[in-house]
C-alpha positions as CSV (number, residue, x, y, z in Angstrom):
1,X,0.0,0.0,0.0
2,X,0.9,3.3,-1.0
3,X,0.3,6.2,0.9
4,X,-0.7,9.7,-0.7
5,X,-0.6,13.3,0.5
6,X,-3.7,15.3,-1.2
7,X,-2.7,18.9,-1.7
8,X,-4.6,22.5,-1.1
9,X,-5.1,23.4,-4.9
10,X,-4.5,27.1,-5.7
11,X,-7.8,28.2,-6.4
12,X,-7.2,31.6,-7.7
13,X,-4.8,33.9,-8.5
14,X,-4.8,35.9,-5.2
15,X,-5.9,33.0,-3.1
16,X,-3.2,31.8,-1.0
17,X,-5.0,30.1,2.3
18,X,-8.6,28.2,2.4
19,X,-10.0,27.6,5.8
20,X,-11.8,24.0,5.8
21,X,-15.7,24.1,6.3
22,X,-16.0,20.2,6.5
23,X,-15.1,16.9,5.8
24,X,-17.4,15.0,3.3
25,X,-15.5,11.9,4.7
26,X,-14.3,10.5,7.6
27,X,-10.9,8.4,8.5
28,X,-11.0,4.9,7.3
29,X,-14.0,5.4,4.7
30,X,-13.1,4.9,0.8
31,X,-12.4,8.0,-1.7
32,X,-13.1,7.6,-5.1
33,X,-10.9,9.5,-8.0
34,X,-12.6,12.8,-7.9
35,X,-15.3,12.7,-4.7
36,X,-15.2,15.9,-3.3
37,X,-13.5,15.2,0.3
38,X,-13.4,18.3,1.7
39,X,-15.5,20.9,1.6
40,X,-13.7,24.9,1.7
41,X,-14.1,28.6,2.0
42,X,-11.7,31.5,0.8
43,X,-12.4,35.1,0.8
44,X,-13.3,35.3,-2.5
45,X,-15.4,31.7,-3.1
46,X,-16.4,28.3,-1.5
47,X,-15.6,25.5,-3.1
48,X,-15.5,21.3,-2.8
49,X,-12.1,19.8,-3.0
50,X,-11.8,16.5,-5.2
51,X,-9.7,13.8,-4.6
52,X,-6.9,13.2,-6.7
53,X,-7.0,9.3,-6.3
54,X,-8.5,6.4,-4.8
55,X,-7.4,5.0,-1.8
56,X,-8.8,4.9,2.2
57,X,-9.2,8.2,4.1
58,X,-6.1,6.9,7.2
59,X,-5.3,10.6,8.3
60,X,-6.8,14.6,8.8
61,X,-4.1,16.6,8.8
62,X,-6.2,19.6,9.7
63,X,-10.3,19.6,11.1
64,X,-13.2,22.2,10.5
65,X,-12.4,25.6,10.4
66,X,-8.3,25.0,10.1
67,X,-6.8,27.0,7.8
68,X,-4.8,25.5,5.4
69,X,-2.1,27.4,2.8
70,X,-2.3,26.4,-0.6
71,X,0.2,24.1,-1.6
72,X,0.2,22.3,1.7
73,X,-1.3,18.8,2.5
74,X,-4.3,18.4,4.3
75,X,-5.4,14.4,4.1
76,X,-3.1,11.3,4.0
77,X,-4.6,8.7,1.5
78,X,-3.6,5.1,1.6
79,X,-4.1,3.7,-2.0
80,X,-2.6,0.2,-3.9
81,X,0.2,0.3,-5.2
82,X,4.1,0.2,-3.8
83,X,5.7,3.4,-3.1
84,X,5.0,6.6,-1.2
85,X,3.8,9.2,-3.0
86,X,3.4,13.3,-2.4
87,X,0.9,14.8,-4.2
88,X,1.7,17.7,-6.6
89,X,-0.3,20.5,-7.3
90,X,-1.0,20.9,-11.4
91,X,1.9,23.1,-12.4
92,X,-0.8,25.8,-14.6
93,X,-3.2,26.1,-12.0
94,X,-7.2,26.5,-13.8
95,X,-7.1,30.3,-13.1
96,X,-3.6,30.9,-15.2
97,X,-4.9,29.2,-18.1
98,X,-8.1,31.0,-18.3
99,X,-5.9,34.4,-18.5
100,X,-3.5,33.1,-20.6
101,X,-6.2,32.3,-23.6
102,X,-8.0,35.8,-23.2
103,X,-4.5,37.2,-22.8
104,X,-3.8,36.1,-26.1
105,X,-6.3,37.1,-28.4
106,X,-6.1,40.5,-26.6
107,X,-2.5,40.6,-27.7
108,X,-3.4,39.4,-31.2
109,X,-5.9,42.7,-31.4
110,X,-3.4,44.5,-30.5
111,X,-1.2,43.6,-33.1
112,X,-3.5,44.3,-35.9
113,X,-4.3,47.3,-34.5
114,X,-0.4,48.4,-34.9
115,X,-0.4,47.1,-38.6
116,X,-3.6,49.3,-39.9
């Protein structure tokens, strides 16, 4: 059995820190790939936290109304497989990719605009 750390995902650009509201599952209960586990609050939205993998809840690292830094684990999962594993968060989080593609037809306009 391997065991897996399950990360705070940056959930904005500004949004460094999310304070959990609660747990949608409790130690020693089964997470599917993608079951919200963790339910969160930031100052700008809330939001529900999926699981990255499948695997048995074994630890909390934090409980109801911790706050907890982006970037840092917050639930141990213990999944098949052989080696330890630490969770990484996706390297172009969901905000950066939604400003990148209006970023670039903005700079495409502009470019016409200096040909005319």
């Amino acid at each position: 059995m391997a065991r897996v750390e399950l990360i705070m995902p940056k959930m904005g650009e500004s949004v460094s820190e999310a304070t959990i509201i609660t747990w949608s599952k409790e130690v020693g209960e089964h997470v599917e790939l993608d079951e919200t586990i963790v339910e969160i609050a930031t100052d700008k939205v809330d939001s529900e936290v999926p699981s990255t993998h499948e695997g048995k809840l074994v630890e909390k690292l934090f409980e109801a109304d911790d706050l907890v830094q982006v970037g840092e684990a917050f639930a141990i999962l213990e999944t098949e497989g052989g080696e330890e594993i630490k969770e990484t968060v996706a390297e172009t989080p969901v905000s950066e990719v939604k400003s990148e593609a209006v970023s670039k037809p903005q700079e495409q306009t502009s470019n016409k605009k200096k040909s005319m």
